[in-house]
TORLUMLUM-794365 format. One record per atom (N, C-alpha, C): residue number from 1; chain; atom name; x, y, z. Coordinates in pm, whole numbers, always signed. Example, Ala and Ser with C-alpha at 12.3 -4.5 7.8 and 13.67 -1.06 7.14 Angstrom:
REM residues 2
<seq=1, mol=A, atom=N, X=+1319, Y=-569, Z=+780>
<seq=1, mol=A, atom=CA, X=+1230, Y=-450, Z=+780>
<seq=1, mol=A, atom=C, X=+1320, Y=-330, Z=+780>
<seq=2, mol=A, atom=N, X=+1285, Y=-225, Z=+708>
<seq=2, mol=A, atom=CA, X=+1367, Y=-106, Z=+714>
<seq=2, mol=A, atom=C, X=+1290, Y=+3, Z=+787>
END
This chain:
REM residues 60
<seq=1, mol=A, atom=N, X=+5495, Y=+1364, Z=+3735>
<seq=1, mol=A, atom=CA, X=+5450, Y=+1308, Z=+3610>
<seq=1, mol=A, atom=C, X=+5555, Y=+1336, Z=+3502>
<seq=2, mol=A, atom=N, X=+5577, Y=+1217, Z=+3413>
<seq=2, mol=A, atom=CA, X=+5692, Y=+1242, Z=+3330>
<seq=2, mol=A, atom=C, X=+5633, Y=+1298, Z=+3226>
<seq=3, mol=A, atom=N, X=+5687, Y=+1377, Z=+3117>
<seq=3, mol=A, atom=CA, X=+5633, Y=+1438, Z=+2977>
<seq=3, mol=A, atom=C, X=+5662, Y=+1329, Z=+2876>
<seq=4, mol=A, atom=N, X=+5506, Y=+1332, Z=+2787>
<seq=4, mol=A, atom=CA, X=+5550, Y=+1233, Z=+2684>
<seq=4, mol=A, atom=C, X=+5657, Y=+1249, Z=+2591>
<seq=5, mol=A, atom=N, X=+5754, Y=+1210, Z=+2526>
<seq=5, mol=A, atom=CA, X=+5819, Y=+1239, Z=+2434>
<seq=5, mol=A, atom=C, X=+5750, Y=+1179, Z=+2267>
<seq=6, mol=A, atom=N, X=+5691, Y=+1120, Z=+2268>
<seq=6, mol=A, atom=CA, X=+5629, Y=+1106, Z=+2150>
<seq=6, mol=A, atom=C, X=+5507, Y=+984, Z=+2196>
<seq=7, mol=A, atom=N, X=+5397, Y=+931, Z=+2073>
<seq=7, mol=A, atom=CA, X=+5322, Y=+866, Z=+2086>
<seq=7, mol=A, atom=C, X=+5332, Y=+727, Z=+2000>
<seq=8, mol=A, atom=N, X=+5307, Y=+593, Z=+1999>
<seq=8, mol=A, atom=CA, X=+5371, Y=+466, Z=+1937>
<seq=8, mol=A, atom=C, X=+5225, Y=+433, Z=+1890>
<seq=9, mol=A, atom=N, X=+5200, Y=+437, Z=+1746>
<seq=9, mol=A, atom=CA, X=+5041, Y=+422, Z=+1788>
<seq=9, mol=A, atom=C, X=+5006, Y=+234, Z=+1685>
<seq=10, mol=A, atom=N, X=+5149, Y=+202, Z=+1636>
<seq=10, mol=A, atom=CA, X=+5175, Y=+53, Z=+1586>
<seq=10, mol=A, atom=C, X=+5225, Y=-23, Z=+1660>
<seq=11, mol=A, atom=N, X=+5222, Y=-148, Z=+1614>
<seq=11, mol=A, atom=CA, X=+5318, Y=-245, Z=+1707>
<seq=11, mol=A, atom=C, X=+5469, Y=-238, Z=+1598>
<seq=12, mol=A, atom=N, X=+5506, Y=-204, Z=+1519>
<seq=12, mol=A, atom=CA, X=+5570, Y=-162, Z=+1433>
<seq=12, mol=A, atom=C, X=+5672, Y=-59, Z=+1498>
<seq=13, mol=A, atom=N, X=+5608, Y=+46, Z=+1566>
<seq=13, mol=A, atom=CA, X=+5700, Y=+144, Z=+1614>
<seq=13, mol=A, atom=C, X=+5723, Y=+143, Z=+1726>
<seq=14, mol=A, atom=N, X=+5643, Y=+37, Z=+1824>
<seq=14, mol=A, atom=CA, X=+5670, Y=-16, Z=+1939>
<seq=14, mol=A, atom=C, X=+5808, Y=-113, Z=+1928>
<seq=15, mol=A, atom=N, X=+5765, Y=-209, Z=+1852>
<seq=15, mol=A, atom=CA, X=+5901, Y=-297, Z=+1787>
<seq=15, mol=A, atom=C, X=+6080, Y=-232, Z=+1768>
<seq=16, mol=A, atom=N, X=+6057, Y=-81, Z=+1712>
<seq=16, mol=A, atom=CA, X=+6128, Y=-32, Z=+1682>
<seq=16, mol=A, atom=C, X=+6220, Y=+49, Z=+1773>
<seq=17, mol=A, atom=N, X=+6218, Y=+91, Z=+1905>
<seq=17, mol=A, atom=CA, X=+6201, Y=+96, Z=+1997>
<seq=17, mol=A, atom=C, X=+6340, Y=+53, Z=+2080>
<seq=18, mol=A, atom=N, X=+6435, Y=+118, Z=+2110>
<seq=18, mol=A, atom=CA, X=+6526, Y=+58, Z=+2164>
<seq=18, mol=A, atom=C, X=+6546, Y=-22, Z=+2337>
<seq=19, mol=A, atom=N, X=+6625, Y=-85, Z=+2348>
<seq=19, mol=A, atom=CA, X=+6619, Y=-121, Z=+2447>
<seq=19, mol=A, atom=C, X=+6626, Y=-50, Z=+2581>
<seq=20, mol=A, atom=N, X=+6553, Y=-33, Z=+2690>
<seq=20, mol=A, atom=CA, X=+6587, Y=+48, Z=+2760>
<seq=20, mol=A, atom=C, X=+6429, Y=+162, Z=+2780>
<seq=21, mol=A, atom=N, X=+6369, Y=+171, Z=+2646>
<seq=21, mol=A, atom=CA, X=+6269, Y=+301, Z=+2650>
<seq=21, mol=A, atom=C, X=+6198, Y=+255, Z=+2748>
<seq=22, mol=A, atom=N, X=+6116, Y=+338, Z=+2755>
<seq=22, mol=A, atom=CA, X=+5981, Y=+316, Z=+2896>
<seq=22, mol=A, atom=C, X=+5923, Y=+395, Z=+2787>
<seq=23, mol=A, atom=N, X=+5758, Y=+332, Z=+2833>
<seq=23, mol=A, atom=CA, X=+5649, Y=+335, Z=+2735>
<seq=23, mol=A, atom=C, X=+5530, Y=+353, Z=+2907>
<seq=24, mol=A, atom=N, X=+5403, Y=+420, Z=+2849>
<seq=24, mol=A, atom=CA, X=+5304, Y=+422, Z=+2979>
<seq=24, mol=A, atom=C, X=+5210, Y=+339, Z=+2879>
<seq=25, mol=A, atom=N, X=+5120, Y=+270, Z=+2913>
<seq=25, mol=A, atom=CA, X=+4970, Y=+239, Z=+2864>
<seq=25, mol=A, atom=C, X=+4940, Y=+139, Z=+2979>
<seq=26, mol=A, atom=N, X=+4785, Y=+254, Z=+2952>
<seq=26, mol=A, atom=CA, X=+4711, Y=+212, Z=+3043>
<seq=26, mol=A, atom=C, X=+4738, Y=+272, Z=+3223>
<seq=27, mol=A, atom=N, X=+4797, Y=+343, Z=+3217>
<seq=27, mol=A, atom=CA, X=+4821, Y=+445, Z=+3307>
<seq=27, mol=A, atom=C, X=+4983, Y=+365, Z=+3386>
<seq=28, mol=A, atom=N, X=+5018, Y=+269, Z=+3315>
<seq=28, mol=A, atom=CA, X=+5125, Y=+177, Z=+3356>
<seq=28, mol=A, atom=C, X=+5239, Y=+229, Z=+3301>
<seq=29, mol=A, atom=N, X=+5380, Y=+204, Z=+3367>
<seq=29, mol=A, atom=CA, X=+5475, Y=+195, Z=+3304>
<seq=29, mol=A, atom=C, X=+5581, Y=+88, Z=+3288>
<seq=30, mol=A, atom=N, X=+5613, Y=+51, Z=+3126>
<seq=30, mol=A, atom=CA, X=+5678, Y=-65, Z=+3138>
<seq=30, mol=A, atom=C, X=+5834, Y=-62, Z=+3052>
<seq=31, mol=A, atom=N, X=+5901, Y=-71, Z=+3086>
<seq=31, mol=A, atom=CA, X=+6048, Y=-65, Z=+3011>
<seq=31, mol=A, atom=C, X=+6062, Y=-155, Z=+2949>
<seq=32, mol=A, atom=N, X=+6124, Y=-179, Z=+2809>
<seq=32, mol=A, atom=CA, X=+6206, Y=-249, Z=+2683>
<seq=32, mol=A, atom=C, X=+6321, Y=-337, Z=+2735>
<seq=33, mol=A, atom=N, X=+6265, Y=-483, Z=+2770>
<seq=33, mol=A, atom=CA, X=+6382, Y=-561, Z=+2820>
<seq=33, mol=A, atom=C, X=+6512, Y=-587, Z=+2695>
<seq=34, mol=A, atom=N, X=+6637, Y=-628, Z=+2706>
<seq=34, mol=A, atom=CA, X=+6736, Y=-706, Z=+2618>
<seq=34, mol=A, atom=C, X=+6660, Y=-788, Z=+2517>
<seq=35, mol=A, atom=N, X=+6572, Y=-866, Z=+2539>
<seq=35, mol=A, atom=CA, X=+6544, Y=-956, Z=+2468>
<seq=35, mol=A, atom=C, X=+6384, Y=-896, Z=+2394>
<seq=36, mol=A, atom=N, X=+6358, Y=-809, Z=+2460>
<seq=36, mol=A, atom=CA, X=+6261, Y=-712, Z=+2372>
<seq=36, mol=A, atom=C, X=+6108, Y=-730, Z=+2464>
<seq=37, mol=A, atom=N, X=+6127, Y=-763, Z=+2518>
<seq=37, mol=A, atom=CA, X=+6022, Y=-798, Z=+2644>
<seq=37, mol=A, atom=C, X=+5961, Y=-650, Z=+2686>
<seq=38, mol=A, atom=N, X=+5826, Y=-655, Z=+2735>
<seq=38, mol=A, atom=CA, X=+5811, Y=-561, Z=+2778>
<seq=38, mol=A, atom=C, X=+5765, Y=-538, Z=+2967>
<seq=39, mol=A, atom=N, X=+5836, Y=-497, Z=+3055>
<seq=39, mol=A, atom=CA, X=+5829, Y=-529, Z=+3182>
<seq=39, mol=A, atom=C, X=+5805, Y=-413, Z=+3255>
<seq=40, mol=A, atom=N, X=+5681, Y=-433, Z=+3330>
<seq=40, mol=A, atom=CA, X=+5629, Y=-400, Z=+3439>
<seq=40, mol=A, atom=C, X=+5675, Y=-378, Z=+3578>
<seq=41, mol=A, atom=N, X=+5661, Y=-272, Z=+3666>
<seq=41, mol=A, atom=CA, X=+5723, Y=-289, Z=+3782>
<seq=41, mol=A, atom=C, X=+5633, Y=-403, Z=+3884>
<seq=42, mol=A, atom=N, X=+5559, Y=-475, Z=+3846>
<seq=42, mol=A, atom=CA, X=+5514, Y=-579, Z=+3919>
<seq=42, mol=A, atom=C, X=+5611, Y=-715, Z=+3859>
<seq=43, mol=A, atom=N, X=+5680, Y=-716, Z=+3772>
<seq=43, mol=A, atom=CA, X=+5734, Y=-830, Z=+3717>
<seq=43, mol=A, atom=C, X=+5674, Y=-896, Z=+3626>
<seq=44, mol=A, atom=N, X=+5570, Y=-866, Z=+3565>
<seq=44, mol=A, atom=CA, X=+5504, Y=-883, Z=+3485>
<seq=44, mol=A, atom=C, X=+5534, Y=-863, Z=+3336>
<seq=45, mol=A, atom=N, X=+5593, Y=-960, Z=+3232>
<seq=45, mol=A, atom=CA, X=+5582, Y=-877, Z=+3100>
<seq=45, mol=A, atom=C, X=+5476, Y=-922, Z=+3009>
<seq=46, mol=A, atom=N, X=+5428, Y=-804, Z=+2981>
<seq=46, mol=A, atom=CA, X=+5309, Y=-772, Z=+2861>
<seq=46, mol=A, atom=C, X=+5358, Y=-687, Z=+2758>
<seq=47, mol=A, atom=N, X=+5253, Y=-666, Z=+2631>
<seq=47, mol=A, atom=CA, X=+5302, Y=-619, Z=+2551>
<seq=47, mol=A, atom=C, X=+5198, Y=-486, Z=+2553>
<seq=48, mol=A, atom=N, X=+5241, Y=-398, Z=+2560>
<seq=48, mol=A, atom=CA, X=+5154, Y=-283, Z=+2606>
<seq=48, mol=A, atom=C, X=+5046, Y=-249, Z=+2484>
<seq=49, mol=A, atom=N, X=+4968, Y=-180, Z=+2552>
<seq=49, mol=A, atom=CA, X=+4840, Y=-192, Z=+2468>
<seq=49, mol=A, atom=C, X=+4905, Y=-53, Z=+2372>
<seq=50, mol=A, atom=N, X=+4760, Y=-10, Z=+2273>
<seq=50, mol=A, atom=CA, X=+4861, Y=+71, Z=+2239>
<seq=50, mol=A, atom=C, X=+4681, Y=+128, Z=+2178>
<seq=51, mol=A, atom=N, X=+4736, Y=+310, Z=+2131>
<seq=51, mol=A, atom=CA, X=+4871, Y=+394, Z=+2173>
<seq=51, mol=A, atom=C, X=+4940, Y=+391, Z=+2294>
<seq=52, mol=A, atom=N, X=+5064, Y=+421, Z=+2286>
<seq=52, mol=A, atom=CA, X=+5127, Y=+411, Z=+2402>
<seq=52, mol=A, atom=C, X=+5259, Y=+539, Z=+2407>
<seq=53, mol=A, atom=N, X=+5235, Y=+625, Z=+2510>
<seq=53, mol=A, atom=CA, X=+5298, Y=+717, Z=+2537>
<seq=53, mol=A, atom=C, X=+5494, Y=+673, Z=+2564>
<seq=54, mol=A, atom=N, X=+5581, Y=+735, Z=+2484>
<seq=54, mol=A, atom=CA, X=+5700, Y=+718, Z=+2519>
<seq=54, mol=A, atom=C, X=+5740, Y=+823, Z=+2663>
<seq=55, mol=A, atom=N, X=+5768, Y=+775, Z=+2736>
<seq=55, mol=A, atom=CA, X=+5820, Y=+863, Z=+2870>
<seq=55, mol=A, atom=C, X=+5964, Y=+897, Z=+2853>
<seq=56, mol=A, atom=N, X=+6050, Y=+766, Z=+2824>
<seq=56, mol=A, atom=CA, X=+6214, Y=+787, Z=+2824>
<seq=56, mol=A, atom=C, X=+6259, Y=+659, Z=+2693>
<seq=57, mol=A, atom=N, X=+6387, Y=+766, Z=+2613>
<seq=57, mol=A, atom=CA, X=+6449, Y=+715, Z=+2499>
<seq=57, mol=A, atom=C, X=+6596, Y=+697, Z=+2527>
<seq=58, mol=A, atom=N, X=+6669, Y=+606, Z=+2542>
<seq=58, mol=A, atom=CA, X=+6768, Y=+604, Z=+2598>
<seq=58, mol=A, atom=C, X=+6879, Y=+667, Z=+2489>
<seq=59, mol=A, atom=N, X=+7008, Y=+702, Z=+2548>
<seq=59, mol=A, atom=CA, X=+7109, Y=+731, Z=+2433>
<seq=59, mol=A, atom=C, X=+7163, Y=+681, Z=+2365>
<seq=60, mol=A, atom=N, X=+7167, Y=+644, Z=+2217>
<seq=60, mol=A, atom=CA, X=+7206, Y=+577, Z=+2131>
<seq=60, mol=A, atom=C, X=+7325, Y=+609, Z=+2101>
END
């Protein structure tokens, strides 16, 4: 299990969000496409519900 690094509890700070993060909701995890997409390991992009746990912040 990964540790949260913080909690996104807007679509505002979800938005804000660089490319690359992984986010969990809903017991899911979905990574921050290029184009701001949010993608699922089923191939699926949704926009995660929210709050939504940050798992990984990439290096800026």
């Amino acid at each position: 299990m990964m540790q949260t690094l913080a909690v996104v509890e807007t679509a505002e700070e979800l938005e804000a969000l660089p490319y690359d993060a992984v986010v969990e909701s809903g017991g899911r995890p979905a990574i921050k496409g290029e184009s701001g997409a949010w993608w699922y390991a089923d191939g699926q992009a949704w926009e995660p519900a929210l709050p939504a746990n940050v798992l990984f912040l990439p290096e800026t």
